[in-house]
DOTOR-510694 format. One record per residue: x, y, z of N, C-alpha, C, O in turn. Coordinates in steps of 0.1 Angstrom, whole numbers, plus 5000, padded with zeros to 4 digits. Layout:
// residues N
XYZXYZXYZXYZ/...
// end
This chain:
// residues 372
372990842414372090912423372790942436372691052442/373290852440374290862456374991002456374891112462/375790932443376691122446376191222441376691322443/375191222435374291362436373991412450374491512456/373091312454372891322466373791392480373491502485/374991282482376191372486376291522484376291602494/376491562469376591682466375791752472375991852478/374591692469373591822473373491852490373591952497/373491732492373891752511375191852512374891972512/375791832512376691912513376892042511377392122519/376392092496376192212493375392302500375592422500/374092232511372992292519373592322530373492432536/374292232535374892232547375792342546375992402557/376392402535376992512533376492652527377092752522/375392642530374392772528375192892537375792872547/374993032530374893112541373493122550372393082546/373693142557372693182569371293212566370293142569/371293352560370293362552369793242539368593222542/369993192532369893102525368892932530368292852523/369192942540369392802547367092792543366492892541/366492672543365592652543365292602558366292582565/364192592564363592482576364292322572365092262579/363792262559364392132560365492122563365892032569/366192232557367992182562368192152576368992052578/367592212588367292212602366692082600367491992604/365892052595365291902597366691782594366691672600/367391822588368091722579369391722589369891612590/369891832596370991832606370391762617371191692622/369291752623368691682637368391532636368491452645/368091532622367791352613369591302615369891202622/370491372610371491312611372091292626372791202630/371791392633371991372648371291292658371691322669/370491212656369591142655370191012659370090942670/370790992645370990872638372490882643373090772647/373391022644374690992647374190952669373990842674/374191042672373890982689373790772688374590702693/372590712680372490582683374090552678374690502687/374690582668375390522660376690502670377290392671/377190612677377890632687377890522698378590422701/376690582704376490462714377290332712378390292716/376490282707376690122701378190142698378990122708/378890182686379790192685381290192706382090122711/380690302708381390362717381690232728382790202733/380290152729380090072736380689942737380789872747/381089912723381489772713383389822718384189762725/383489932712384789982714385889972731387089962733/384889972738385089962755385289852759386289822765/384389772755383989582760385689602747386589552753/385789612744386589552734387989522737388689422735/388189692744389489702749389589662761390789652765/388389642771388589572788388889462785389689402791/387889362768388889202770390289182767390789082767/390989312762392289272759393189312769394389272768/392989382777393789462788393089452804391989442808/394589442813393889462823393289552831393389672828/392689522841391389672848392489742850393589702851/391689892851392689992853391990102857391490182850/391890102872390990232878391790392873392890452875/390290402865390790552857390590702864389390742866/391490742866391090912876390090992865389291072869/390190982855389691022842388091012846387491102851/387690872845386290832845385990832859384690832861/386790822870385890872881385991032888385591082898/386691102875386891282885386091362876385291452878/386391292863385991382847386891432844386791482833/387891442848389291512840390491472849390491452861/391291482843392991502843393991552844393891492855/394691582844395791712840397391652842397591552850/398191702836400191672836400391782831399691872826/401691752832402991852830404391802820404991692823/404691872811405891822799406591902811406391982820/407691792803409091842804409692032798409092112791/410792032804411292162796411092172780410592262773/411692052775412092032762410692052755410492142747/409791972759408291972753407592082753406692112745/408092152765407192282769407592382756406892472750/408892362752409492492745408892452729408792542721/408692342726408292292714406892322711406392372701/406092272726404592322727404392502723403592552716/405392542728405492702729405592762711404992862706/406692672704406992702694405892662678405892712667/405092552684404292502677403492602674403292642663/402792662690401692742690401992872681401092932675/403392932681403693082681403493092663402993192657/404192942657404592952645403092972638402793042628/402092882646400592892639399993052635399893142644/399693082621399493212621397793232623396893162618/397593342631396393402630395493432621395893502612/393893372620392893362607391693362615391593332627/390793412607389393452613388393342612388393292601/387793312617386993192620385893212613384993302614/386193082602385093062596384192992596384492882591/383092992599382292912607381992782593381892662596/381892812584381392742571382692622570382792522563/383692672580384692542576385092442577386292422580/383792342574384192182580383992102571383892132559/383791992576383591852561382291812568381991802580/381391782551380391772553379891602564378791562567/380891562565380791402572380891432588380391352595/381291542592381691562602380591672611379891772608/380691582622379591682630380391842634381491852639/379391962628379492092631378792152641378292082650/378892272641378392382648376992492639377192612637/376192442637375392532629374992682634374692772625/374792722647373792822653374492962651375193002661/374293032638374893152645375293242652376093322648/374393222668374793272678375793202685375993222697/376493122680377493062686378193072681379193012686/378293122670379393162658379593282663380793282667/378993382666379293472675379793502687380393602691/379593392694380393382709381693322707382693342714/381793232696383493192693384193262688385393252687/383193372680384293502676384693552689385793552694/383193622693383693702708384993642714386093702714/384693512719385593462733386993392727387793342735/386993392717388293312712389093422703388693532702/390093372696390693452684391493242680392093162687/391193252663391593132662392793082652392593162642/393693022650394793012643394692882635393892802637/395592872626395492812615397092692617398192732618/396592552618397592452617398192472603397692502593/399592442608400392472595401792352594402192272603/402192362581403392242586403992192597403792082600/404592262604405392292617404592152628404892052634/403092262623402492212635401992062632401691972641/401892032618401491852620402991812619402891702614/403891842620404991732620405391722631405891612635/405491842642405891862654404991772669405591702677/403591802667402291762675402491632680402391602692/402891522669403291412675403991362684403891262692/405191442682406291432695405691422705405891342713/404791522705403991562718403091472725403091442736/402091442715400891352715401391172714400791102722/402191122708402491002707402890922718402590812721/403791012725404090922741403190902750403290822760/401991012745400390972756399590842753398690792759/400190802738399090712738398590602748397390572749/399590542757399290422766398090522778396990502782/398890592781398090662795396590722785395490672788/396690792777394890782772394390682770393190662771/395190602766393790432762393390412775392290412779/394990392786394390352797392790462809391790432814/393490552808392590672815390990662806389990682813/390690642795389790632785389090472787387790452787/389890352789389190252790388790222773387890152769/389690292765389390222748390890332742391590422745/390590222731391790232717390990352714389790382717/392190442707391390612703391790672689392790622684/391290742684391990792674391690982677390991032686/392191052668392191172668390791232654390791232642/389891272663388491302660388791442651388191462640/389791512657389691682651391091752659391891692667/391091902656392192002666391792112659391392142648/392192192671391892322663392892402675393392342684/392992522673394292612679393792742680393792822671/393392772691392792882699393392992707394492962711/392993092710393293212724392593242733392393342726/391793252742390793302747390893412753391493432764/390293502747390393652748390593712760389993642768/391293842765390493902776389093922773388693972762/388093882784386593882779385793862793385893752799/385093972799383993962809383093942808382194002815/382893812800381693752798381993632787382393652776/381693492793382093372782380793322777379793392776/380993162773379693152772378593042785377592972783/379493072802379193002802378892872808378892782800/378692842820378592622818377692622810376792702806/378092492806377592412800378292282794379492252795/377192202788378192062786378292102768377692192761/379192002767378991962749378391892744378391902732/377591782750376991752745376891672733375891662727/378291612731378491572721378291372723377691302731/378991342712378891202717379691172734380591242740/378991072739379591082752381391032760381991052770/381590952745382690882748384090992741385390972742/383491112733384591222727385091262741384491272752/386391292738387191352749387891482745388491502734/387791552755388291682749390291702755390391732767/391391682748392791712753393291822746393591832734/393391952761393992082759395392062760395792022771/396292092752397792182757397992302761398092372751/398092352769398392512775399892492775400592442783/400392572762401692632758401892772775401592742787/402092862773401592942784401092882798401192952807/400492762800399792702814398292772811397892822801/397692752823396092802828395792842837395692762846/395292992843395692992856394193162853393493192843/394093232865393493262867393893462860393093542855/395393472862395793522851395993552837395993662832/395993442831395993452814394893342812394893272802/393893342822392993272815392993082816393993002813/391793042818391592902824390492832821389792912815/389992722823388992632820388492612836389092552844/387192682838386592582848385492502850384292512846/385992402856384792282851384192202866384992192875/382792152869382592082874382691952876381991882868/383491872886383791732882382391662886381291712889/382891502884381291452889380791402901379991312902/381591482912381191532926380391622923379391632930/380491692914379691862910380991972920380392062926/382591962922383192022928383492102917383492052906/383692282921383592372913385592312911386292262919/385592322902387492342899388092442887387992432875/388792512896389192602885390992552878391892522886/391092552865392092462863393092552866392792672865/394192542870395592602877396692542874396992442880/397692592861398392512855399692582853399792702852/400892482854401992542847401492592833400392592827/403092632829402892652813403592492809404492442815/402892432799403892302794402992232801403592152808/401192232803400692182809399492082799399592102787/398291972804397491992796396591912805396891872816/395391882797394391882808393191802799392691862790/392691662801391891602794390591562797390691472806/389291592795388491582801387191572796387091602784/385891512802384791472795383891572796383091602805/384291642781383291772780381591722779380691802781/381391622776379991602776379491542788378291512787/380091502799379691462812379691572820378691592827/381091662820381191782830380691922827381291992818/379791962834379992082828380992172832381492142843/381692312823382492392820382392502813381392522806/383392592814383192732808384592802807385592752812/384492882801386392962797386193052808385193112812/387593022814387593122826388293282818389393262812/387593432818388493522814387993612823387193592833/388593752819388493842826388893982817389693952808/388394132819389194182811390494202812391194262804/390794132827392994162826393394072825394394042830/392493982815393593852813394293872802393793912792/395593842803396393812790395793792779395693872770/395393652779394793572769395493382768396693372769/394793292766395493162771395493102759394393052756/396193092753396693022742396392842745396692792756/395892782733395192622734395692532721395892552709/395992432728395592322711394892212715395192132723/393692222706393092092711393091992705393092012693/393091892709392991742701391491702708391291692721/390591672699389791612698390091442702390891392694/389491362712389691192714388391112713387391132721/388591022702387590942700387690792698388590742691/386590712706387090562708387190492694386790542683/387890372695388190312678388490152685388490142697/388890012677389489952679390789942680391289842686/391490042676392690032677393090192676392490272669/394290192682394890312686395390402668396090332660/394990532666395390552659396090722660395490802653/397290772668397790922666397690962657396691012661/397791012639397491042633396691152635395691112640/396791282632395691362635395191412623395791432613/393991432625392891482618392691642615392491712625/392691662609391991822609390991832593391591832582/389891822592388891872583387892002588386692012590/388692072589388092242591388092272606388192172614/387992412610388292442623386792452626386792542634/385692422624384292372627383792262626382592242629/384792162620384692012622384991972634385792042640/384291852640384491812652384691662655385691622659/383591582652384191412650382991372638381791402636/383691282631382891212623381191172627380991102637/380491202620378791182622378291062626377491042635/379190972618378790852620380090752622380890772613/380490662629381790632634381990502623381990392627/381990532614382490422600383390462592383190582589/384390412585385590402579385590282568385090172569/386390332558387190242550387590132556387790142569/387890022550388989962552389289902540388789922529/390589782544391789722533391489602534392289532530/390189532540389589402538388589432526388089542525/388289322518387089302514385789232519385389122519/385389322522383789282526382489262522381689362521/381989132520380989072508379789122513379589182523/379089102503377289132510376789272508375689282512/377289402503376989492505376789572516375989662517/377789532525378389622538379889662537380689662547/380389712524381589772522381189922525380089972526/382489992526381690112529380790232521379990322525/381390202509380190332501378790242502377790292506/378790142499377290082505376590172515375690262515/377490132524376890182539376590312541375690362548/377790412532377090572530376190582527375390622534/375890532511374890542503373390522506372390602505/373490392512372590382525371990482533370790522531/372790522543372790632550372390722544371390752550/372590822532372190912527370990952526370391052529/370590802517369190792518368390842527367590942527/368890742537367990732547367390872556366290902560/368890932555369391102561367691162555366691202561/368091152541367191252528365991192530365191232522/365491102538364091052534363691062552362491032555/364291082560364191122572363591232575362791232585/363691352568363191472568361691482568361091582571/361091372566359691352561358791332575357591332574/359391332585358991272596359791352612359391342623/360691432608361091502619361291652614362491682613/360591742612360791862608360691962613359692012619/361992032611361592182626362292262618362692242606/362592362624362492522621363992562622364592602612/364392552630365492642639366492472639365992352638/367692512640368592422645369392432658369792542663/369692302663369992232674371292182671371492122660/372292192680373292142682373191942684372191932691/373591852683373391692689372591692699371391662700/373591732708373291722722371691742727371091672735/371291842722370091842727368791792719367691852716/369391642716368391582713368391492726367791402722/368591472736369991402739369391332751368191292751/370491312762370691222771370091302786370391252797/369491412785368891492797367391492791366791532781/366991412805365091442809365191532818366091592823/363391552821363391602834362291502840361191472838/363391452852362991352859361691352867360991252869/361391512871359691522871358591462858357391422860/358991472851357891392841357291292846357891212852/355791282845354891182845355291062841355090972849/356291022824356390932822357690812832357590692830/358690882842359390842852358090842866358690802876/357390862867356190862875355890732882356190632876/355390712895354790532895353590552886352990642881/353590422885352490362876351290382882350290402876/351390382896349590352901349490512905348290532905/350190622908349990762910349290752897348090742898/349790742885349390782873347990742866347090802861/348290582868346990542869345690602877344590602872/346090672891345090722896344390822893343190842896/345390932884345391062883344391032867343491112863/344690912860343890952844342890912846341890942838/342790802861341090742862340090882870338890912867/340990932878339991022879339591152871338491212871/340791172864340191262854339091182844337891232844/339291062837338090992830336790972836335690982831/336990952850335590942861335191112861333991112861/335491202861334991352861334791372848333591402847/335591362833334391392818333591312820332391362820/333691162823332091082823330991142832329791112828/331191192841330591262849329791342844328591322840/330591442844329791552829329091552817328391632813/329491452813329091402801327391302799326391302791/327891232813326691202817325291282821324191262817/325691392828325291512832324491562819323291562817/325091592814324891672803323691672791322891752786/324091472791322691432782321591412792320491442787/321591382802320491352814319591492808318791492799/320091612815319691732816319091762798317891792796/319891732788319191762774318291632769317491652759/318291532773317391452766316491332777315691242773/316991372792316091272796316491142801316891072791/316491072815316791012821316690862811317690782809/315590832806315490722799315790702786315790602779/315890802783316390792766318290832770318890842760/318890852780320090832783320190692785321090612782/319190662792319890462797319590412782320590362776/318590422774318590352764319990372753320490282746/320190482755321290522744323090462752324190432747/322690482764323990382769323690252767324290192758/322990192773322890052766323389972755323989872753/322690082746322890042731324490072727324789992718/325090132729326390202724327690142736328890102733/327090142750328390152756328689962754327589902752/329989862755330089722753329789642768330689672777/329089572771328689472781329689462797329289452809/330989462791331989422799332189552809332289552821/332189662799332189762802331089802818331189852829/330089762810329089792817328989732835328589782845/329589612831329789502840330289532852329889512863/331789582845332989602856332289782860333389832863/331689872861331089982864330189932875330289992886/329189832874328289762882329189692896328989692908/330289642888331489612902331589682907331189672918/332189782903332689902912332189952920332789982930/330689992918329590032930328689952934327589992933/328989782939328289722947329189742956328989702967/
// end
């Protein structure tokens, strides 16, 4: 039943557009849902984890929101060669693994056509990347405050284009980190990232070529800096996500994959009890498929906006006794009326009789307090 199940998940998730039912929308926000808690916790376990094994280390990372360095010659020309060798492919939005959190909205499939043009990892580029990526590992654990592994990548241009999509955050889990390479640099010329740090200072990024720039897309907001005279700014991104231990290795399961749903893995221990991990899918599945029953909507939503933004005007962040005051007076104005109402249709004394009888004692009591 499990891997039916699987199958059929997966198969929906890969609907065209037209095809797609309301539940499937239900069944992506159930899993987002469940991926957000799953994160957290995780994300959180992962932190405490790596501060008891290492010492403090005030991160420019976690107090600016982002980063930025510069390769060497040698690295810049490799970064350069990596990118050139990647050949050009049309973005298919349908192409990710079903474990992995995507992009459903096709108006956003739209704007990454518009604002991007996207390329295809090829040999070159997973044997070469590491060169690149492996000597960062100490400075990302440390700037991150946790062991990481590689969530996703994908290999980008961003078009000349007079219109992006944008600030905005990502919205994703909060501890994903987004690390750009700019083969080319970033600059206002061939195109840039600008982001607000968490001063809220506007910063437009300004980079050599042989540059790169790592930053908390779901804390800061940001947008693709273009123009129609821009060149175009060539990208590779590596997706960073916390783990107990450091793992370079990169990932790629489709250029619309982004980080795993739910932060669980295999392992090479045996583990009793029925917490191995197809258990724990199987589980999950379930749960996904029987979830639908209870959160159902129409339209789909990206994670994020299930998410970690209120609006702090809400009544329920409210004081207690404002609120209190505002429901007692509305309840003292229906009783009012209501009172009103039968007086006028049936009569002063056959109203006290019928409160009497109906309304409870205590009630009556603490009313009698109130207006001595």
């Amino acid at each position: 039943m499990e891997t039916n199940l699987k199958e059929y998940l997966n198969k929906i998730e890969h609907l065209d557009y037209s095809s797609r039912l309301p539940t499937h929308a239900s069944l992506f926000q159930n899993k987002a849902i469940l991926s957000k808690i799953m994160w957290d916790i995780h994300s959180y376990n992962a932190k405490k984890f790596y501060k008891l094994n290492n010492k403090n280390y005030e991160s420019s990372l976690e107090k600016y929101g982002y980063l930025t360095g510069k390769f060497d010659v040698k690295k810049t020309k490799l970064l350069k060669d990596i990118f050139n060798k990647c050949k050009k492919i049309e973005l298919d939005p349908f192409d990710f693994h079903s474990d992995y959190v995507y992009e459903p909205r096709k108006n956003l499939h739209d704007d990454m056509k518009r604002i991007n043009e996207y390329f295809e990892p090829n040999d070159f580029f997973f044997k070469n990347i590491p060169l690149i990526l492996d000597p960062m590992k100490d400075l990302i654990e440390k700037e991150n405050q946790f062991y990481w592994k590689v969530a996703s990548c994908r290999i980008f241009k961003v078009k000349p284009n007079n219109k992006t999509q944008g600030y905005h955050k990502d919205d994703q889990a909060l501890a994903i980190k987004k690390l750009f390479f700019y083969p080319d640099g970033a600059n206002k010329e061939i195109g840039s990232t600008i982001l607000k740090d968490k001063f809220n200072n506007e910063v437009i990024i300004d980079l050599e070529p042989g540059s790169w720039l790592i930053f908390e897309n779901s804390l800061c907001e940001h947008q693709a800096y273009s123009s129609d005279n821009c060149l175009g700014r060539p990208t590779i991104e590596i997706d960073i996500m916390p783990d107990f231990h450091t793992d370079t290795s990169l990932s790629y399961t489709g250029i619309n994959s982004w980080y795993p749903w739910f932060p669980i893995s295999d392992t090479e221990f045996d583990i009793k009890g029925l917490l191995n991990f197809n258990d724990v899918e199987n589980r999950n599945l379930k749960r996904l498929a029987g979830l639908c029953n209870i959160n159902k909507c129409d339209s789909y939503k990206f994670p994020c906006e299930f998410s970690d933004y209120y609006d702090e005007g809400s009544s329920i962040f409210s004081n207690n006794d404002n609120n209190e005051s505002k429901n007692e007076n509305k309840i003292e104005s229906h009783i009012k009326e209501d009172i009103n109402d039968i007086i006028d249709k049936k009569g002063l004394v056959i109203f006290m009789f019928t409160f009497l009888k109906i309304i409870p004692l205590v009630f009556v009591k603490k009313l009698i307090n109130r207006f001595k």
